[in-house]
LUMNURO-500022 format. One record per residue (C-alpha): z, x, y; residue in one letter. Coordinates in Angstrom, 1 decimal. Layout:
BEGIN
{r {Z X Y} "A"}
...
END
This chain:
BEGIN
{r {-94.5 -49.7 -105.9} "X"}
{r {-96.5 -47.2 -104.9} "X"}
{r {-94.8 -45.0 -101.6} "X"}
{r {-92.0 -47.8 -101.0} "X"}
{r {-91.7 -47.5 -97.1} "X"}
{r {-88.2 -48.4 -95.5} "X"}
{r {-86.2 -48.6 -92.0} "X"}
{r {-83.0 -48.7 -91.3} "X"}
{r {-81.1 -51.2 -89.2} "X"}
{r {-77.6 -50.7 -89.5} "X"}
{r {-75.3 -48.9 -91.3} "X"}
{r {-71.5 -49.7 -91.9} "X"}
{r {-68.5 -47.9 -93.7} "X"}
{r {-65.6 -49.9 -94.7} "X"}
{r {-62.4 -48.9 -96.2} "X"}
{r {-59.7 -50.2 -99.4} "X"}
{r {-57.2 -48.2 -99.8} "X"}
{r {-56.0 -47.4 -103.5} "X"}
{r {-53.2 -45.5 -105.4} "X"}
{r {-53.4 -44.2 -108.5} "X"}
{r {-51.0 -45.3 -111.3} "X"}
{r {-49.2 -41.9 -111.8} "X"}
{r {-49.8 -38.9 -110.0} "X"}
{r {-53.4 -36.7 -110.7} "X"}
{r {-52.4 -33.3 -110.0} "X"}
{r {-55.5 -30.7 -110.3} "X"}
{r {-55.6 -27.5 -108.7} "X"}
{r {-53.6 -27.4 -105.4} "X"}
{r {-53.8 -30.8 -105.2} "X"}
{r {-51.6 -33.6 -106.1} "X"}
{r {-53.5 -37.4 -105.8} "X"}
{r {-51.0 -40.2 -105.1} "X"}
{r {-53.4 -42.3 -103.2} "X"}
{r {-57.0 -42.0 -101.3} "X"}
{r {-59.2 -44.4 -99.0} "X"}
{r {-62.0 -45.7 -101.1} "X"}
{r {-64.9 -45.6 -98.3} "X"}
{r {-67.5 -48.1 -98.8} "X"}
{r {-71.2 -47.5 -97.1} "X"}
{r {-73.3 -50.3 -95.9} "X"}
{r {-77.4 -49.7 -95.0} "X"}
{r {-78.8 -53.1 -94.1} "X"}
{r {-82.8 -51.6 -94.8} "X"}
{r {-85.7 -53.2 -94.5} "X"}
{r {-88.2 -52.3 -97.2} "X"}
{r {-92.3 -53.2 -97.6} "X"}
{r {-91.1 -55.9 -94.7} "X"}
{r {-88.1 -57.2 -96.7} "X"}
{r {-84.5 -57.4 -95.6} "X"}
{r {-82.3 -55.5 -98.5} "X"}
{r {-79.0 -54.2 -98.4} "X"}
{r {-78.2 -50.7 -99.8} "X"}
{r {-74.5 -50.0 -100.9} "X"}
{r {-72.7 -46.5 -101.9} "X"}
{r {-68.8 -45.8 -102.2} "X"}
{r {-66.7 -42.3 -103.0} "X"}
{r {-63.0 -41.7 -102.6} "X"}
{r {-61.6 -39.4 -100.5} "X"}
{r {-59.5 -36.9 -102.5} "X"}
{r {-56.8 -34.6 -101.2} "X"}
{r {-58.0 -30.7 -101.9} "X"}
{r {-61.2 -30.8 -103.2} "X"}
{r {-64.6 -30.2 -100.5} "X"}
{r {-61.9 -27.8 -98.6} "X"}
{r {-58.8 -26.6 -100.9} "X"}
{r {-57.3 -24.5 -97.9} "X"}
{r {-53.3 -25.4 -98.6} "X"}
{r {-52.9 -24.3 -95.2} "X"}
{r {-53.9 -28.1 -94.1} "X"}
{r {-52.6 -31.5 -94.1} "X"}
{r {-54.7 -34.1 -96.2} "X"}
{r {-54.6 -36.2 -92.8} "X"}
{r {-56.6 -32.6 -91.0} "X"}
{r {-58.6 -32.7 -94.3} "X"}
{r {-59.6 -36.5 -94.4} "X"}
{r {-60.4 -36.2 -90.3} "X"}
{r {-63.0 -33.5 -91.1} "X"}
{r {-64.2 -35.8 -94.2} "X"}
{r {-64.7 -38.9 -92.1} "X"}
{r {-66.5 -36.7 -89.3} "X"}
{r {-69.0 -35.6 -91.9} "X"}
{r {-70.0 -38.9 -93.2} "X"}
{r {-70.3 -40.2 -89.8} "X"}
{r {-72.3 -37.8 -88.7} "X"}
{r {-74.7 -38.2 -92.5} "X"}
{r {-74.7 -41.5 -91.0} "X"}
{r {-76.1 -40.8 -87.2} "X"}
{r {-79.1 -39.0 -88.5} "X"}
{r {-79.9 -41.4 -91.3} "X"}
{r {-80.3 -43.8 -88.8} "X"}
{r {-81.9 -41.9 -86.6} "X"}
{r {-84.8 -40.4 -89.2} "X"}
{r {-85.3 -43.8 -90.4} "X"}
{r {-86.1 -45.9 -87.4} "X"}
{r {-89.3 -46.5 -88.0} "X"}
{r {-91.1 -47.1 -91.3} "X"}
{r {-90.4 -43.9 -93.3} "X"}
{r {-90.6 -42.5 -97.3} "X"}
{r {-87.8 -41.7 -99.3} "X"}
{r {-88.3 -37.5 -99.7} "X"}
{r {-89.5 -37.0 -96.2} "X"}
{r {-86.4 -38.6 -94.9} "X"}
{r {-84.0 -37.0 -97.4} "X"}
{r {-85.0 -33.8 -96.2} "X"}
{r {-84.4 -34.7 -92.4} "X"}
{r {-81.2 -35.4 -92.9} "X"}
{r {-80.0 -32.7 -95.3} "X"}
{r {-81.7 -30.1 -92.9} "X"}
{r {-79.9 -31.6 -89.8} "X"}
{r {-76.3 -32.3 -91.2} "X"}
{r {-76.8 -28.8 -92.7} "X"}
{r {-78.0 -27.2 -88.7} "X"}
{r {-74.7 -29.4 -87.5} "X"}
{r {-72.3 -28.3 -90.2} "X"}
{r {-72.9 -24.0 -89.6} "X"}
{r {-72.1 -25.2 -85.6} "X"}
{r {-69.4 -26.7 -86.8} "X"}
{r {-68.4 -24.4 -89.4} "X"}
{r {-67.8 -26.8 -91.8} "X"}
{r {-68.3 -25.9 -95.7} "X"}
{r {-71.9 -27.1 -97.4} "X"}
{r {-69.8 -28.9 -100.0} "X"}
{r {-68.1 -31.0 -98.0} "X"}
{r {-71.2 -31.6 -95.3} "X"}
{r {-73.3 -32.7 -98.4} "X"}
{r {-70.9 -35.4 -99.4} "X"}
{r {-72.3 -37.5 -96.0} "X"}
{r {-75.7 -36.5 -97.5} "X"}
{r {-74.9 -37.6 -100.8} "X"}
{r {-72.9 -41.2 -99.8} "X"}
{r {-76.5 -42.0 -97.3} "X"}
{r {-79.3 -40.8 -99.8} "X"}
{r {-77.0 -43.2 -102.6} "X"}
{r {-76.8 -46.1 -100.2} "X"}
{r {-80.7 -45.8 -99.7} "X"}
{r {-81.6 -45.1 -103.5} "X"}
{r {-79.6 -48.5 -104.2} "X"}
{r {-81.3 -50.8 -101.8} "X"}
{r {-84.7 -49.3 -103.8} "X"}
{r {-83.8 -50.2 -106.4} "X"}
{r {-82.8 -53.5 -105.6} "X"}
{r {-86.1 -53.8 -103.8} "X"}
{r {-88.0 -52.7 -106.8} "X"}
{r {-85.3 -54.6 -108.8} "X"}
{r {-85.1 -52.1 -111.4} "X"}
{r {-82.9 -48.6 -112.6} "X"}
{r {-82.6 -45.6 -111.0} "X"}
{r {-84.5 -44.0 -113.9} "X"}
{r {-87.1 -46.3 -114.4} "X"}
{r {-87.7 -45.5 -109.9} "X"}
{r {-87.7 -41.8 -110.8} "X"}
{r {-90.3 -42.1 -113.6} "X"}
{r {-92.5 -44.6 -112.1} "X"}
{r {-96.1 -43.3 -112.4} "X"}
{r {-96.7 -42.9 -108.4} "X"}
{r {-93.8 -41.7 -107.5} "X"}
{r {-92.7 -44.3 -105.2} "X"}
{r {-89.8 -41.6 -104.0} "X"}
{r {-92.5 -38.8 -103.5} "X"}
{r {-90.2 -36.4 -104.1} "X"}
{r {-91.4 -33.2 -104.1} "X"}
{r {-89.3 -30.0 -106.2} "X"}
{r {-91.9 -27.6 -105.7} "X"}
{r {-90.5 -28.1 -101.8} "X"}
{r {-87.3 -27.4 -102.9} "X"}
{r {-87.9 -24.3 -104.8} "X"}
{r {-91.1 -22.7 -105.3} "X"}
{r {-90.6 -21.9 -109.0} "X"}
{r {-90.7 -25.5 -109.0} "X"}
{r {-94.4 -26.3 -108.1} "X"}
{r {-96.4 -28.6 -110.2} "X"}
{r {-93.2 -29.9 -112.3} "X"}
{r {-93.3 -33.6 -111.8} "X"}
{r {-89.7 -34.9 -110.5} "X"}
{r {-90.3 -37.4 -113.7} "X"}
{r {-90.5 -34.6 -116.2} "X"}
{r {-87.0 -33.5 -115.4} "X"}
{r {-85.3 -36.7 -116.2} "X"}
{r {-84.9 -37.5 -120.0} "X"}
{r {-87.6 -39.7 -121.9} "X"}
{r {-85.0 -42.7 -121.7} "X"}
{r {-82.0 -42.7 -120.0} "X"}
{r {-78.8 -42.4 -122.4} "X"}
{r {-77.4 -45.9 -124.0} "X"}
{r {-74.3 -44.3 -124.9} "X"}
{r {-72.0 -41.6 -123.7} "X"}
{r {-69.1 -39.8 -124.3} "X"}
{r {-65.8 -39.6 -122.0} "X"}
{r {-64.4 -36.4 -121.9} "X"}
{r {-61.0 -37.1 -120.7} "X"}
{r {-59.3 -35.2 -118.5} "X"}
{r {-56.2 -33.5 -119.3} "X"}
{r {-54.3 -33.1 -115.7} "X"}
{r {-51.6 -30.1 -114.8} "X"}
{r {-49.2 -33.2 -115.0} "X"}
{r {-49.9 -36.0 -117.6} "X"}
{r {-47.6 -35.9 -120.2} "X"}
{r {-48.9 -35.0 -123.4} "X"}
{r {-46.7 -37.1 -126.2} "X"}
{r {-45.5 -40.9 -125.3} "X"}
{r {-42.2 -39.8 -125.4} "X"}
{r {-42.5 -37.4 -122.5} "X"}
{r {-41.9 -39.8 -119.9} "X"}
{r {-40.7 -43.4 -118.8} "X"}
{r {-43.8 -45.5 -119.7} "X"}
{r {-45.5 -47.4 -116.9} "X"}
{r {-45.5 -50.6 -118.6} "X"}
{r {-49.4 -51.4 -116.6} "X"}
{r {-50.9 -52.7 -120.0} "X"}
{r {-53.0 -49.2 -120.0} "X"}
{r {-52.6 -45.7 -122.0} "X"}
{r {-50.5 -43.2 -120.2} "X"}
{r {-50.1 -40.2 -122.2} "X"}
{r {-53.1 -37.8 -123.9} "X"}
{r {-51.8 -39.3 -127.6} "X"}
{r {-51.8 -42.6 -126.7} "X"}
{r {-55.3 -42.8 -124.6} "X"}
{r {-56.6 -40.7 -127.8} "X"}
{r {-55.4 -43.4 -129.5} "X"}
{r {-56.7 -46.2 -127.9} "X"}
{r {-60.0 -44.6 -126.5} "X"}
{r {-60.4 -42.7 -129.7} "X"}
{r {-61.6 -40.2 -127.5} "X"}
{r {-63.9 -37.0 -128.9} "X"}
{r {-64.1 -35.2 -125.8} "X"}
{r {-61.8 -33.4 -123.5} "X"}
{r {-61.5 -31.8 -120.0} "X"}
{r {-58.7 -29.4 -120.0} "X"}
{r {-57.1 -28.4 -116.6} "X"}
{r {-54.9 -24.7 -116.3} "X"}
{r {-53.1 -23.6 -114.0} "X"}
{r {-53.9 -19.9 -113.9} "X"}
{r {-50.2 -18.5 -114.8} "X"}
{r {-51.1 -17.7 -118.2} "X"}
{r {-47.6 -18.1 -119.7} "X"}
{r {-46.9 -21.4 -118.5} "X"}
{r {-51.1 -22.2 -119.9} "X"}
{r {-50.6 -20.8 -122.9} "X"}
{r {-47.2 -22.9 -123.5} "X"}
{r {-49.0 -26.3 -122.4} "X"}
{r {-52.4 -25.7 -124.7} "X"}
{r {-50.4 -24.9 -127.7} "X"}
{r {-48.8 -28.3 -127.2} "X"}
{r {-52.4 -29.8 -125.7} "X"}
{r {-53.9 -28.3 -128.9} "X"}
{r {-51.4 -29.8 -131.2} "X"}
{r {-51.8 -33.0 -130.1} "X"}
{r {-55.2 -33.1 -130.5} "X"}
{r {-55.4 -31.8 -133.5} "X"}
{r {-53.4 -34.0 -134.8} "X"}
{r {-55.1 -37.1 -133.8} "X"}
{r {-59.0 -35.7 -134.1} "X"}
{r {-58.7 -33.0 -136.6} "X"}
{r {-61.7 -30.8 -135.7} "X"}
{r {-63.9 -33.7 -134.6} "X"}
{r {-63.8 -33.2 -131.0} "X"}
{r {-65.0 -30.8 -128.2} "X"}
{r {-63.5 -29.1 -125.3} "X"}
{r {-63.8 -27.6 -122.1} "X"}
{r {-61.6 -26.0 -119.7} "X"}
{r {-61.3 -26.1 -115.7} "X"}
{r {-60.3 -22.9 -114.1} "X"}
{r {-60.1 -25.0 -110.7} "X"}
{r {-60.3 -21.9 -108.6} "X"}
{r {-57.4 -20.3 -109.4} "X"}
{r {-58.8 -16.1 -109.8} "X"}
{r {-59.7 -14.3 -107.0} "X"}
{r {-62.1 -12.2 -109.5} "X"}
{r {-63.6 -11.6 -112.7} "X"}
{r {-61.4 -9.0 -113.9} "X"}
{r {-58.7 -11.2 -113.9} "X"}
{r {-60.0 -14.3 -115.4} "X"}
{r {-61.3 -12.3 -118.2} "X"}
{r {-57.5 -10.8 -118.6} "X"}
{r {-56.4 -14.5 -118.5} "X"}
{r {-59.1 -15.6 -120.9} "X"}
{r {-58.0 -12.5 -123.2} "X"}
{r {-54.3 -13.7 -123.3} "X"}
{r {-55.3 -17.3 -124.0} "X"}
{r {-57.7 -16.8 -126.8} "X"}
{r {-55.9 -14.4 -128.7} "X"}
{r {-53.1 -16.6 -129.3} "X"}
{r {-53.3 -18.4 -133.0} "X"}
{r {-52.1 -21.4 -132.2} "X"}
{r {-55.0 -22.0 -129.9} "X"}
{r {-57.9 -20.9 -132.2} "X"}
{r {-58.4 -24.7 -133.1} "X"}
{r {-59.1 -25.4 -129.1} "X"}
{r {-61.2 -22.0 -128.6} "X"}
{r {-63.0 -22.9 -131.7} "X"}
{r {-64.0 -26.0 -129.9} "X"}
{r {-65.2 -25.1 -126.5} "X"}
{r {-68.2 -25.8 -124.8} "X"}
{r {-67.8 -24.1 -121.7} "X"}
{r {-65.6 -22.8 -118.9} "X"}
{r {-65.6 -24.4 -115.8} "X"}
{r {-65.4 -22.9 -111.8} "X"}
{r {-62.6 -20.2 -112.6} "X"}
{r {-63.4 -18.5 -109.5} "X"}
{r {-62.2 -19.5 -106.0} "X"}
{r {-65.5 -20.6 -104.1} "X"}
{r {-65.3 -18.2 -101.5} "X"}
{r {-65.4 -15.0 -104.2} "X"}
{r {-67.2 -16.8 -107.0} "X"}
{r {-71.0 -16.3 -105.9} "X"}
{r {-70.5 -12.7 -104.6} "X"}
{r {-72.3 -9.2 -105.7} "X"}
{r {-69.1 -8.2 -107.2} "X"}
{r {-69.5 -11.2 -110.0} "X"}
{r {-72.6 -9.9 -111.7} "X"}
{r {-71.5 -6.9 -113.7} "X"}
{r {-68.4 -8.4 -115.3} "X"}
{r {-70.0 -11.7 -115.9} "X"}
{r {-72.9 -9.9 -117.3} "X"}
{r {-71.4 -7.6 -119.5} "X"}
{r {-68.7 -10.2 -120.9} "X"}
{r {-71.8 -10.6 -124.1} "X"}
{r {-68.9 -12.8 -126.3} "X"}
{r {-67.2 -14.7 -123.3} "X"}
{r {-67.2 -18.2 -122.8} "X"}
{r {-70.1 -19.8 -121.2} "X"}
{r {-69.0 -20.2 -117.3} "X"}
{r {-70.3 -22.8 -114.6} "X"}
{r {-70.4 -23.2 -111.3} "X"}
{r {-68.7 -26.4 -109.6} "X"}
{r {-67.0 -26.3 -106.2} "X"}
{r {-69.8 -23.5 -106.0} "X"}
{r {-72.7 -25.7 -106.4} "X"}
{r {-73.1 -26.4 -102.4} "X"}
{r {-76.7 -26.3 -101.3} "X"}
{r {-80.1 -25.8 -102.8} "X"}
{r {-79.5 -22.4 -103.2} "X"}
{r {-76.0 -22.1 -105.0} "X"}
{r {-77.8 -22.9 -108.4} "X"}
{r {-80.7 -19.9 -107.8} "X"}
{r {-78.0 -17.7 -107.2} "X"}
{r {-75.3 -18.7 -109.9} "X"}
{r {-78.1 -17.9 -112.9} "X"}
{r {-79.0 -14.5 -111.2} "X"}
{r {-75.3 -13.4 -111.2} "X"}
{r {-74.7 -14.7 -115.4} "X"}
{r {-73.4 -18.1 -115.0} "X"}
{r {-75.3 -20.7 -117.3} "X"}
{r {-75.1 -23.8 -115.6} "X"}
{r {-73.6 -26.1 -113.2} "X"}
{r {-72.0 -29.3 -112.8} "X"}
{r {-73.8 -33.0 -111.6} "X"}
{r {-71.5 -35.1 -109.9} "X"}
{r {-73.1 -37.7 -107.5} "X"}
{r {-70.7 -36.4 -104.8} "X"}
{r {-73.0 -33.3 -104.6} "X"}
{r {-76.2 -35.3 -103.9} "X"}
{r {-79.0 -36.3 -106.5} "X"}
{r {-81.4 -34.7 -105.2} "X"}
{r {-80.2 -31.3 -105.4} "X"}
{r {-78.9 -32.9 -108.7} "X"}
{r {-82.4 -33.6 -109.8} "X"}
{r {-83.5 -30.0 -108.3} "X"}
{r {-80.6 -28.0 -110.4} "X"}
{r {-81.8 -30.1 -113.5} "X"}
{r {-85.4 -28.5 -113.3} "X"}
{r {-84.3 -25.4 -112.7} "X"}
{r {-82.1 -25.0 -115.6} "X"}
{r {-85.0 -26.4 -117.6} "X"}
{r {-87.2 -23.7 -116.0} "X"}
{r {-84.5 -21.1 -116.5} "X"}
{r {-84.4 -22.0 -120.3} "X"}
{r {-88.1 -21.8 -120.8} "X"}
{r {-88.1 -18.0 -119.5} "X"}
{r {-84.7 -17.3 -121.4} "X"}
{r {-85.7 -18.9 -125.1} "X"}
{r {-83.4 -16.4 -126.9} "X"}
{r {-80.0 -17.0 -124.5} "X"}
{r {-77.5 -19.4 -125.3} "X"}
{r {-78.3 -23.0 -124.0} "X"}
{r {-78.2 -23.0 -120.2} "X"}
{r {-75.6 -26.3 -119.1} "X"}
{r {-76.0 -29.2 -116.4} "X"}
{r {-72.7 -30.5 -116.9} "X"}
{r {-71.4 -34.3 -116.2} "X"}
{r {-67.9 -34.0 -114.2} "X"}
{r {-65.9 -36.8 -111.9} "X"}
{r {-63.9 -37.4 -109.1} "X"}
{r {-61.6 -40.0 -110.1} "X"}
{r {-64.2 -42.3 -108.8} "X"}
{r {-63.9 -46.2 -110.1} "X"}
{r {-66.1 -49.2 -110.0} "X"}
{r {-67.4 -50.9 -109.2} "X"}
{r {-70.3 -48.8 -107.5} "X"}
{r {-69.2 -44.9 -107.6} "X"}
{r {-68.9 -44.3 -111.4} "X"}
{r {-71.6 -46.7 -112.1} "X"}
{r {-74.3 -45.1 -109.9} "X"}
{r {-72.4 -41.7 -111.3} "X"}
{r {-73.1 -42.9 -114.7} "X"}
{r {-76.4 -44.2 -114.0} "X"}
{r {-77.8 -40.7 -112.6} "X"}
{r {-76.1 -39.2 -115.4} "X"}
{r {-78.0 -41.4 -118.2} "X"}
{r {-81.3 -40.7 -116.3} "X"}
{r {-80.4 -36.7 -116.8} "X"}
{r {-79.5 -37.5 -120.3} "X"}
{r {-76.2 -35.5 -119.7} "X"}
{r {-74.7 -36.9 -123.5} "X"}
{r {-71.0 -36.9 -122.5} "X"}
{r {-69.3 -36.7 -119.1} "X"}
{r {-65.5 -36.3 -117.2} "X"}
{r {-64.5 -39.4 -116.9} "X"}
{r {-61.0 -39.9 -115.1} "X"}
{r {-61.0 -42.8 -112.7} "X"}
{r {-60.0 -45.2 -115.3} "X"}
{r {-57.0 -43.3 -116.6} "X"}
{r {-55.4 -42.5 -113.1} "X"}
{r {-56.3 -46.1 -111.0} "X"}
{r {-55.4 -48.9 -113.2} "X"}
{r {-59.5 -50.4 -114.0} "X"}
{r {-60.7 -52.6 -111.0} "X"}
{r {-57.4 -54.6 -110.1} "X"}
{r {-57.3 -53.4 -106.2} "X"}
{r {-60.4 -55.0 -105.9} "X"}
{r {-60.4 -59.1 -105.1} "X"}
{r {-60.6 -61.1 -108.7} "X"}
{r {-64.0 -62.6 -107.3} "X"}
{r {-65.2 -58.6 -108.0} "X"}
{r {-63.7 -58.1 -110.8} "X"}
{r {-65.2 -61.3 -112.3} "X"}
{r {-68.8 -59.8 -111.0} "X"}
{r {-68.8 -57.0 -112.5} "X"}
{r {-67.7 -58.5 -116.0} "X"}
{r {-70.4 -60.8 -115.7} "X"}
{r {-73.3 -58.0 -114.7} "X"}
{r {-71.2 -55.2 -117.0} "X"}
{r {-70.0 -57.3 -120.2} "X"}
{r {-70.5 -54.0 -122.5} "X"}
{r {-69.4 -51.9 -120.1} "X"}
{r {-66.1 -53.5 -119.1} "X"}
{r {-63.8 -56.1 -120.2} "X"}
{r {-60.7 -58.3 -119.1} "X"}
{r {-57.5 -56.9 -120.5} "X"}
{r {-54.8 -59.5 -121.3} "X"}
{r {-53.0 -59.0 -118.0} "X"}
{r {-55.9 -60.5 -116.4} "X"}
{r {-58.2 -57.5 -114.7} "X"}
{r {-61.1 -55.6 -115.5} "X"}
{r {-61.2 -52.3 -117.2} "X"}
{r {-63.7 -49.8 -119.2} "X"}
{r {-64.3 -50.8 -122.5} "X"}
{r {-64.2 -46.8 -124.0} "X"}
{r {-65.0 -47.2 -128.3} "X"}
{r {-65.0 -44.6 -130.2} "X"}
{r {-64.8 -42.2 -127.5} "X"}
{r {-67.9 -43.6 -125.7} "X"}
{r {-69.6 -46.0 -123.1} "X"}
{r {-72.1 -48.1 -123.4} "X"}
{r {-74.7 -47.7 -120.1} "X"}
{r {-77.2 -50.7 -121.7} "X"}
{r {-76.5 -52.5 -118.6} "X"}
{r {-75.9 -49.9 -116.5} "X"}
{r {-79.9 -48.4 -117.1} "X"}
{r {-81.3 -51.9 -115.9} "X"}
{r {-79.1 -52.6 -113.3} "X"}
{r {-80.3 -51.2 -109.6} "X"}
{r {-78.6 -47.5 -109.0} "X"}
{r {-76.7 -48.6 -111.9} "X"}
{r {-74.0 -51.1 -110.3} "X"}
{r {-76.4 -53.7 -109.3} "X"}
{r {-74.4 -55.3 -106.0} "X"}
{r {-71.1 -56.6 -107.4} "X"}
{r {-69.3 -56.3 -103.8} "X"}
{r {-69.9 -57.0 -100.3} "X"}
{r {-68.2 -54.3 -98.2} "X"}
{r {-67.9 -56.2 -94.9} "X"}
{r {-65.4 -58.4 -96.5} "X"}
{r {-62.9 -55.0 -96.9} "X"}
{r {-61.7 -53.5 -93.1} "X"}
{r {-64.0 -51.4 -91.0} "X"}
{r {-63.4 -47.8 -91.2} "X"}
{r {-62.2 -48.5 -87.1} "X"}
{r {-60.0 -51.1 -88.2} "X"}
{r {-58.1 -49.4 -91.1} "X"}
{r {-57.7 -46.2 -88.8} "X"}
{r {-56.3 -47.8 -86.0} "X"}
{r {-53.7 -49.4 -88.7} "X"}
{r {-52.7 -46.2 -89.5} "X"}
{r {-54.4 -45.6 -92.5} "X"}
{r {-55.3 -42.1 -91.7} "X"}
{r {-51.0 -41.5 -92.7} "X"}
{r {-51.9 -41.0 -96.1} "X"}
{r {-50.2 -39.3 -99.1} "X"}
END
């Protein structure tokens, strides 16, 4: 396996669009529907023909949340990004080529054409992120093994290199960051949007076979693990947790866990730590604040890694433990995050696995120098992505990390895998059997016991999905904008 050279021939991106069963709102944002954009590398790899695959959807309000734009502006500058990911991908592998040397071509070059465009990191690293998954799949396949079992090979097939990433990194084996064996099982922590009604009787039910309020997907997931989402008005938060915190209680007791999602809603510290004040001194909450593992991205991105941070963050010695998310953009938002007092960050596969792998020996670094500090965090968080290749691979880089529970949402706002062709479906219940299962009305969903997921077949499978679709038979990404499909909602 040793330095696994490849090319690239072609690369495609195809297009299905989805809607979600009920309405995700988070943040500014309100998801009714996205394009699920498939990626395509036909690689050739030690002189074999293999075909790399890698999918995300599109959400509204998420790389950019300027509420100034339409999605259709926002979704424009999306698609531009990932086509451009794709150019230099091709271009930096059109001759024989290792995996590190051309993952740092193209994160350096979309990163030189994204300041001249002056487009946000975050959202030029998705077309890093959807190329270096599409390539990490077809060598996998090659190798016909997991994503952790490539990692941790003995040479180092990937030759990735973290001491080239971060100097504080040098001599740490890329292998001695990932967990001894990836995870077998892990938790969903479910998230709790602005909107979703908490109690059954809140609203009409939509009669689509799956769990629509937080009671009854407690219920029937006997979920452990939650994501909570505020608003920032602390009256209208404090009136929703009470309610959030009764129903939970009253289904889990005190067996379950917690975080909350500030989704950029403070312009600075002073006032999160007044909202947090309000919040946590209410009674009827201790039960939830009792429970919490962390807080997540309360700060708007563009004030959250400034000077002005460090003191408050710093001197807040009994606060909440606080991560980074929509922060985390390049190489260096991590670095900076732990020297202004956060303790962590989020992975999401969205952000890139590299840097992923990078910010996980970092934090492990960070926690060797800081022994007597609370436990520094590398987070598992979503993006309403589905099946059958973006949670899996998701889930799969997660296991490798050993990240022990981790947002999962995708299931709970698309209805399982039934806009994808029965022939799909039927693949990935055959590759996934533990993973997923048919429900009575005839397509695939998780199969969440007890709160958890079982990634047996995930950790053999290549990238974690295996190859249960072939995106040329869904329309171009040509095709479905010229049919209008950039008029989305």
């Amino acid at each position: 396996m040793l330095r696994m050279k490849f090319r690239i021939e072609h690369i495609s991106l195809n297009v299905l669009p989805m809607r979600t069963r009920f309405p995700f709102r988070y943040g500014i944002a309100s998801m009714n529907a996205l394009p699920h954009l498939m990626v395509s590398a036909d690689l050739v790899i030690n002189d074999q023909p293999i075909r790399g695959i890698a999918a995300d959807g599109l959400p509204p309000k998420w790389f950019t949340k300027d509420p100034d734009t339409l999605f259709e502006q926002d979704l424009a500058e999306m698609l531009a990004v990932i086509q451009n990911a794709s150019r230099i991908a091709r271009h930096a592998a059109t001759q024989d080529t290792t995996y590190f040397p051309w993952w740092q071509s193209l994160y350096q070059e979309q990163a030189q054409w994204a300041s001249v465009k002056e487009c946000p990191p975050l959202l030029a690293n998705l077309g890093v992120s959807l190329m270096e998954r599409a390539i990490l799949h077809g060598l996998c396949t090659a190798a016909g093994c997991g994503i952790h079992a490539l990692i941790t090979h003995g040479d180092n097939p990937l030759q990735i290199d973290l001491g080239a990433l971060h100097g504080e990194l040098r001599g740490i084996a890329v292998a001695d960051v990932l967990a001894p064996s990836p995870t077998d099982r892990t938790f969903v922590r479910h998230t709790v949007g602005l909107g979703d009604p908490l109690e059954s009787d809140e609203a009409e039910p939509l009669n689509d076979g799956l769990p629509y309020s937080l009671d009854e997907s407690i219920q029937s997931y006997g979920l452990r693990y939650f994501k909570i989402k505020v608003s920032g008005d602390a009256q209208a938060d404090v009136s929703r947790l009470r309610k959030i915190t009764e129903v939970i209680t009253r289904n889990c007791g005190s067996d379950f866990h917690a975080t909350l999602d500030g989704n950029e809603n403070f312009q600075d510290m002073d006032s999160f730590r007044h909202f947090y004040a309000e919040l946590s001194s209410d009674k009827s909450l201790a039960p939830l604040f009792g429970r919490l593992l962390m807080i997540e991205q309360p700060l708007h991105r563009s004030v959250a890694l400034a000077d002005e941070v460090a003191m408050p963050l710093q001197s807040w010695a009994d606060g909440p433990g606080m991560i980074i998310d929509e922060s985390d953009a390049t190489l260096q938002s991590l670095p900076r995050a732990l020297e202004l007092g956060y303790i962590g960050t989020s992975h999401k596969n969205c952000k890139g696995i590299v840097k992923g792998l990078a910010n996980a020996a970092l934090l492990k670094s960070h926690q060797a120098t800081h022994a007597s500090s609370r436990p520094f965090i590398l987070s598992g968080e979503d993006l309403a992505s589905v099946g059958p290749v973006s949670m899996l691979q998701d889930l799969a880089v997660g296991a490798a990390l050993g990240i022990t529970h981790v947002e999962r949402n995708g299931h709970h706002y698309f209805r399982g895998l039934s806009a994808f062709p029965q022939e799909v479906q039927d693949r990935v219940l055959a590759t996934h059997p533990s993973l997923y299962h048919q429900h009575p009305e005839g397509f695939a969903t998780l199969t969440i016991r007890q709160g958890q997921l079982d990634l047996s077949s995930i950790n053999s499978a290549p990238m974690g999905s295996g190859t249960p679709l072939d995106p040329s038979h869904f329309p171009t990404l040509k095709e479905w904008i010229y049919s209008g499909g950039m008029a989305c909602e």
